[in-house]
BALOBA-1460 file (C-alpha; in Angstrom, 3 decimals):
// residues 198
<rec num="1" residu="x" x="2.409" y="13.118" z="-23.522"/>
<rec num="2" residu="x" x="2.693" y="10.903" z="-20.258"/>
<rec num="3" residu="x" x="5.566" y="11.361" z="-18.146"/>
<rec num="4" residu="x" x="7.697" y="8.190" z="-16.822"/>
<rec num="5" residu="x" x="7.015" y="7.610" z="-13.473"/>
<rec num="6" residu="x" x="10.678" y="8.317" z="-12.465"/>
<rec num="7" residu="x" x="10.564" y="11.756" z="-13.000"/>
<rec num="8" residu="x" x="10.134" y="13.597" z="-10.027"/>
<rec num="9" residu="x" x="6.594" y="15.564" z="-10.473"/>
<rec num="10" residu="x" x="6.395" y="18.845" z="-10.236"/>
<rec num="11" residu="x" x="3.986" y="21.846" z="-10.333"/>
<rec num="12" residu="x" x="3.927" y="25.178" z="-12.109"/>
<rec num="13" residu="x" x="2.197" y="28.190" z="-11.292"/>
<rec num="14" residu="x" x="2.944" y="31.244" z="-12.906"/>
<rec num="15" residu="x" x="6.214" y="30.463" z="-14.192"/>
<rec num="16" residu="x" x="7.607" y="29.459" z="-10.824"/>
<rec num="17" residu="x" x="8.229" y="25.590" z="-9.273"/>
<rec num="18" residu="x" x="7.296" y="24.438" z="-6.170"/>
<rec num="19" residu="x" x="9.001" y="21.532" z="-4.646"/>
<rec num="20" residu="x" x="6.759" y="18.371" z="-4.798"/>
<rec num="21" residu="x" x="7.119" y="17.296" z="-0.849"/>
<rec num="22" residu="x" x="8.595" y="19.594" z="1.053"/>
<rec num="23" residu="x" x="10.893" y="18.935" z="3.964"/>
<rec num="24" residu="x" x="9.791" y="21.945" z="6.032"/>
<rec num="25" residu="x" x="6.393" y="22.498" z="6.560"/>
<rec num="26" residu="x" x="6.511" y="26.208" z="7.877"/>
<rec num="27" residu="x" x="9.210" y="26.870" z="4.969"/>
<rec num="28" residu="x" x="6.192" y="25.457" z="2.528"/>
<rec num="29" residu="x" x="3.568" y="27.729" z="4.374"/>
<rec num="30" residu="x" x="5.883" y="30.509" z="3.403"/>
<rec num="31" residu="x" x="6.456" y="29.555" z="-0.191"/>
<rec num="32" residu="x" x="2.821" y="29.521" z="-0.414"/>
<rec num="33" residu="x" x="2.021" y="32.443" z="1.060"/>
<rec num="34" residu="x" x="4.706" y="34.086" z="-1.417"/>
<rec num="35" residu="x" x="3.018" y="32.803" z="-4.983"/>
<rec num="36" residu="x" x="-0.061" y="33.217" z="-3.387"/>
<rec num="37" residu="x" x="0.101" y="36.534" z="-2.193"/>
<rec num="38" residu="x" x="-2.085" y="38.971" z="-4.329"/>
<rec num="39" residu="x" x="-0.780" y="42.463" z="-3.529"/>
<rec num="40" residu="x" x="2.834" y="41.312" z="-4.421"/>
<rec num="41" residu="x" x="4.382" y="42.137" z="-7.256"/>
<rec num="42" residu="x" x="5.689" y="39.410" z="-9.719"/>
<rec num="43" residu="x" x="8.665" y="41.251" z="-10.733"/>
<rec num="44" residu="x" x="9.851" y="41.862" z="-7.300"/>
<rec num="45" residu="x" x="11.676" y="38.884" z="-5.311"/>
<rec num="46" residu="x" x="10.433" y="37.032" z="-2.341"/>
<rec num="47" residu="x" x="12.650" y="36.491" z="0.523"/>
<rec num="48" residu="x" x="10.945" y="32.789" z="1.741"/>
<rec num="49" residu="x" x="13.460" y="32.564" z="4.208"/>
<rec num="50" residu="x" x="12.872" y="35.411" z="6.436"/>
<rec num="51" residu="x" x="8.422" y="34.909" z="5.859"/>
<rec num="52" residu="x" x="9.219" y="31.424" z="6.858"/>
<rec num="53" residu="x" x="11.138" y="32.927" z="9.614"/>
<rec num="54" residu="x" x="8.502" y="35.649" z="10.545"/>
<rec num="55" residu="x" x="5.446" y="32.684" z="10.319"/>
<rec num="56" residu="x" x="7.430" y="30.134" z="12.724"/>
<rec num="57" residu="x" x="8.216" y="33.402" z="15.248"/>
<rec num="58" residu="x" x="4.397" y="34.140" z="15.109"/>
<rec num="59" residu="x" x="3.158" y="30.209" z="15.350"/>
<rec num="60" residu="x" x="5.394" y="29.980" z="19.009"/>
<rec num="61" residu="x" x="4.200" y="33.069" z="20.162"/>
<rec num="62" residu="x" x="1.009" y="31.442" z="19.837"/>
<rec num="63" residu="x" x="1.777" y="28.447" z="21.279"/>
<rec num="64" residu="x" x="3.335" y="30.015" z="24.050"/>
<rec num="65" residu="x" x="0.395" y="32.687" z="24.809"/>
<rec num="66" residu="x" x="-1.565" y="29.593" z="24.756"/>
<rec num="67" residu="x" x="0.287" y="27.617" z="27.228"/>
<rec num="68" residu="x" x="0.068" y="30.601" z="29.855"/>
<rec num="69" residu="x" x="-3.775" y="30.889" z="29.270"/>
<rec num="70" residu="x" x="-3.822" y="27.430" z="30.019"/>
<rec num="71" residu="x" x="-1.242" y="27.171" z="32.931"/>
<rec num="72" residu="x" x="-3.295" y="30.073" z="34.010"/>
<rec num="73" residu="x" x="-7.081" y="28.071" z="33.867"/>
<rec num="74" residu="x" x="-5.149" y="25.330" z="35.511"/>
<rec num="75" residu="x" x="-4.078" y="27.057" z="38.535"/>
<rec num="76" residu="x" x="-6.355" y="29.731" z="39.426"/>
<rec num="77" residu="x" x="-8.140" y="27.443" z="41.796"/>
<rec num="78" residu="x" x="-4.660" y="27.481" z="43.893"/>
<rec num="79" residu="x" x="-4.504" y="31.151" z="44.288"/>
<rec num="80" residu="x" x="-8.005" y="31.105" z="45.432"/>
<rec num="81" residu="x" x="-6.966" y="28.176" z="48.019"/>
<rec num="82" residu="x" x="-4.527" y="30.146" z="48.980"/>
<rec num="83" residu="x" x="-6.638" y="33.525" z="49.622"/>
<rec num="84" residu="x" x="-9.083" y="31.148" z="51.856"/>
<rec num="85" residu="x" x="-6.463" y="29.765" z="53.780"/>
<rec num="86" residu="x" x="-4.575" y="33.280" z="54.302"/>
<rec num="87" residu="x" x="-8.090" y="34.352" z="55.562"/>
<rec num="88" residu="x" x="-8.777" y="31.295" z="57.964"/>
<rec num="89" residu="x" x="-5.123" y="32.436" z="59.400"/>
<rec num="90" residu="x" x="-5.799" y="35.845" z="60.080"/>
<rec num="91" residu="x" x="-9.365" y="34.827" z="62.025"/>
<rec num="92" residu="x" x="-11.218" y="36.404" z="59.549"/>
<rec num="93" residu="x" x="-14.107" y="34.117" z="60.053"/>
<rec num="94" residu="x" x="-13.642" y="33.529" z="63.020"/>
<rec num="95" residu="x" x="-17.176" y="34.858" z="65.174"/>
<rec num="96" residu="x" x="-19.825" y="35.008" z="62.099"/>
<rec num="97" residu="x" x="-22.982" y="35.689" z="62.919"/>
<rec num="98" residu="x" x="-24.036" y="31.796" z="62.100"/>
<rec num="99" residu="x" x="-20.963" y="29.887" z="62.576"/>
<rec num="100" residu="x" x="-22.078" y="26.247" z="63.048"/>
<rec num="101" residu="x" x="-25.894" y="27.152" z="62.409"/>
<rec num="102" residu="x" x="-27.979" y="25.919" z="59.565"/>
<rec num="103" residu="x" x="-28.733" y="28.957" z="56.997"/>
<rec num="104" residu="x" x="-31.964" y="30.220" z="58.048"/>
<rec num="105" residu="x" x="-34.597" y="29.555" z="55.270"/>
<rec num="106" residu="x" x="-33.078" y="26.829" z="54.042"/>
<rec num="107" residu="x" x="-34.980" y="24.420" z="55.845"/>
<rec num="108" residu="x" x="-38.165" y="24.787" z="53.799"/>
<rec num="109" residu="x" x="-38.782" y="23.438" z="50.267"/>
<rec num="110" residu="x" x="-39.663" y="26.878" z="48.414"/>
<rec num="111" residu="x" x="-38.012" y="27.778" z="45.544"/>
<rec num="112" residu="x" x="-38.361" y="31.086" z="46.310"/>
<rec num="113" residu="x" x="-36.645" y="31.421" z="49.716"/>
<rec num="114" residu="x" x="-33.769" y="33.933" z="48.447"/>
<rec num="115" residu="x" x="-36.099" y="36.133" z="47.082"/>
<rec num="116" residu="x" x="-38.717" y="36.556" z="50.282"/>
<rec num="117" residu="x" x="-35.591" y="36.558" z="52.253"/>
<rec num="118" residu="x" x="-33.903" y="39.656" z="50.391"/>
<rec num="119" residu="x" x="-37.462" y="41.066" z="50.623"/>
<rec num="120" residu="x" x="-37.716" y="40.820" z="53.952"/>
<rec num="121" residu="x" x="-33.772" y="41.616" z="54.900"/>
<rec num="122" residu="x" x="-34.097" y="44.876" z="52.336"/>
<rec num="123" residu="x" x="-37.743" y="46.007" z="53.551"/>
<rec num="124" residu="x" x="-38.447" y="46.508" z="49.920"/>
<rec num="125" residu="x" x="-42.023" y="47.102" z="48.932"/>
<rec num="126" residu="x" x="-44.076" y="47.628" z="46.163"/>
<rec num="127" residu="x" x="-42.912" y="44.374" z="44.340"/>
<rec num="128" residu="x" x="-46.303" y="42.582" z="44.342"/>
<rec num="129" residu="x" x="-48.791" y="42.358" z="41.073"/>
<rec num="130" residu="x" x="-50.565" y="45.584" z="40.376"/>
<rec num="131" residu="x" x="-53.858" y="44.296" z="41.007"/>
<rec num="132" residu="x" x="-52.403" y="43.342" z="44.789"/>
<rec num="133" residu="x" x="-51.236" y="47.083" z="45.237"/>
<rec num="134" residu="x" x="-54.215" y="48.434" z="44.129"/>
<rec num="135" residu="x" x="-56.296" y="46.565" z="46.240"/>
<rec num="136" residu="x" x="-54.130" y="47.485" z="49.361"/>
<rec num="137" residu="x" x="-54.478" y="51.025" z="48.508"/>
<rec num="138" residu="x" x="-57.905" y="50.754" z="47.702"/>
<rec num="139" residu="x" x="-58.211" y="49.837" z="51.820"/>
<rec num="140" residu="x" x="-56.013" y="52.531" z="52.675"/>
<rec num="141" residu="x" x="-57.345" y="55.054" z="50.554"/>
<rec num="142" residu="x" x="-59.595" y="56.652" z="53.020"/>
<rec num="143" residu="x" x="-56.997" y="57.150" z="55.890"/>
<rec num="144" residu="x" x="-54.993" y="58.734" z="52.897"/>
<rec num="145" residu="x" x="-57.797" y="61.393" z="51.973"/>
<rec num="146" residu="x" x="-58.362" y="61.993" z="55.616"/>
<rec num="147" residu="x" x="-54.983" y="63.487" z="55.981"/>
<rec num="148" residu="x" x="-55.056" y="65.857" z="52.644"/>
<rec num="149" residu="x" x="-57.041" y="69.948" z="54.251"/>
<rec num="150" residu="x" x="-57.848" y="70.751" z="50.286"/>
<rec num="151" residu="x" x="-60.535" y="69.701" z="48.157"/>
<rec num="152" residu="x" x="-58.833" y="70.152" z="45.012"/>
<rec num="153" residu="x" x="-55.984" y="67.731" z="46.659"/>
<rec num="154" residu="x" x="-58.581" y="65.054" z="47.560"/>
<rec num="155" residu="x" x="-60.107" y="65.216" z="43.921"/>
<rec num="156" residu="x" x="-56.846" y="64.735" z="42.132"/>
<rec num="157" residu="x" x="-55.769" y="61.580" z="44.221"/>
<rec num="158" residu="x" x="-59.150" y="60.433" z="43.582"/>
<rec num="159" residu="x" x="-58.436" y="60.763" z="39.711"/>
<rec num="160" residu="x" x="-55.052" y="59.629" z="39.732"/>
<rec num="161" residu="x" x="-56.180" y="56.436" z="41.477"/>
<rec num="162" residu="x" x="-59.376" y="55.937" z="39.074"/>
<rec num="163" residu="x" x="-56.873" y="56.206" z="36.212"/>
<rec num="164" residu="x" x="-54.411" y="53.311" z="37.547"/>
<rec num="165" residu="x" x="-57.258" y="51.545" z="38.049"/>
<rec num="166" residu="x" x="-58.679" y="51.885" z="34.176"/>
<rec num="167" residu="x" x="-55.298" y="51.656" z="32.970"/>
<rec num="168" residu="x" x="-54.516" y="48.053" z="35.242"/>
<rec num="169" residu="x" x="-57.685" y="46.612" z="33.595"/>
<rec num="170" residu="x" x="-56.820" y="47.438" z="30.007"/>
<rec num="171" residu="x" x="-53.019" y="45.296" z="30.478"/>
<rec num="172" residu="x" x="-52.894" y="41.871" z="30.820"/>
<rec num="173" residu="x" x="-53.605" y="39.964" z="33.961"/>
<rec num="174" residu="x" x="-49.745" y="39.575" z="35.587"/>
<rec num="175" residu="x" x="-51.224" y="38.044" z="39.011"/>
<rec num="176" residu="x" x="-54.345" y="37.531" z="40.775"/>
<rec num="177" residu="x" x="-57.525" y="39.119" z="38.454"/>
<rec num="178" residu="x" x="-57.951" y="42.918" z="39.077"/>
<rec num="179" residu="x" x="-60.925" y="42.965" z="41.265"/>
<rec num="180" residu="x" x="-60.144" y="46.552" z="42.762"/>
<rec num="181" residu="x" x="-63.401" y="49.251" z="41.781"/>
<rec num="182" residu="x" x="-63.073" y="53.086" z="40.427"/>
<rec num="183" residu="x" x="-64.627" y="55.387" z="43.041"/>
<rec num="184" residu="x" x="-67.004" y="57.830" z="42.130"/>
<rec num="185" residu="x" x="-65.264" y="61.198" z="42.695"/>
<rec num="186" residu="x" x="-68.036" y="63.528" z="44.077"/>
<rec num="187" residu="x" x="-69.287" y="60.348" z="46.596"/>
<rec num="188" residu="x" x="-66.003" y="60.235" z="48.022"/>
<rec num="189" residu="x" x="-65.612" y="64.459" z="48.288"/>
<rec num="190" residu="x" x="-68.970" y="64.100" z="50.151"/>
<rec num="191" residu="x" x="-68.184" y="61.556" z="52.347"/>
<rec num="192" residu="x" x="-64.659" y="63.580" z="53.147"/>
<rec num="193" residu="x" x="-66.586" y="66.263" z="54.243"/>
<rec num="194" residu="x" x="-68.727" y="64.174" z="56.226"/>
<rec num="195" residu="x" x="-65.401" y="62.516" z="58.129"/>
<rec num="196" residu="x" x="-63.979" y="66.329" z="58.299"/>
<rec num="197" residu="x" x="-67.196" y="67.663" z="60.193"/>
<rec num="198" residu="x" x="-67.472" y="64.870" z="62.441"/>
């Protein structure tokens, strides 16, 4: 059967009728949530009033928690403004080290300025390719050995250095190729014995 077009339309679900616009959209969102809700039970009533209530409490304490965040986005440049110009007033950079100076190492065009600077301002070492450290103490190896007054001593730094050296040829290159030789164990005891007795 098709309804007249002056009745006002309506629709049913389970037994219950909704309104078919209307006026108050967070009273709707409540009567929705209220037929909708699976863990209530069918028998018992639904206040919509006070879950319309509760939803329009929680939607503005949205909207306000969002307003702060942004109000707070929006003016955290000031405070920092503020902590500069405090500092300016109380001389605090007043007599740097380079007030007025260019940066030093920022002349040059290397991307890697920072980093050789930190190096060089730290005195850190030991941060070149393996195959660079093993060649430097492949020079200084000798001067090394010359200091050790044991045999045995000699021999083990002799065999811990052959086996970074085997072990840096079986990785991957990371760096300039490993060009850096094993040395040959009893050769080098002889020849610390030589540099002992002379």
């Amino acid at each position: 059967m098709v309804r007249p077009s002056s009745y006002p339309e309506c629709a049913c679900h389970h037994g219950r009728m909704r309104d078919p616009q209307p006026s108050d959209p967070q009273l709707a969102a409540a009567r929705y949530a209220a037929e909708h809700d699976g863990d209530a039970d069918p028998a018992e009533p639904v206040d919509i009033a006070s879950r319309a209530a509760d939803h329009e409490r929680r939607a503005r304490e949205e909207r306000l928690a969002e307003r702060r965040r942004r109000d707070k986005a929006e003016t955290q440049h000031l405070w920092v403004e503020r902590q500069i110009l405090d500092a300016q007033r109380r001389g605090d950079f007043d007599d740097l080290p380079l007030a007025g100076k260019p940066i030093p190492g920022l002349t040059s065009n290397d991307p890697d300025w920072w980093t050789k600077a930190l190096v060089e301002r730290e005195q850190l070492s030991g941060l070149a390719p393996e195959s660079v450290l093993l060649r430097r103490e492949d020079g200084a190896l000798d001067a090394r050995l010359d200091a050790m007054w044991d045999e045995a001593e000699v021999r083990d730094a002799l065999a811990e250095f052959n086996a970074r050296v085997i072990t840096a040829r079986a990785r991957p290159v990371d760096g300039p190729p490993l060009v850096t030789p094993t040395r040959d164990v009893e050769a080098e005891v002889r020849r610390w014995r030589a540099r002992r007795r002379g």
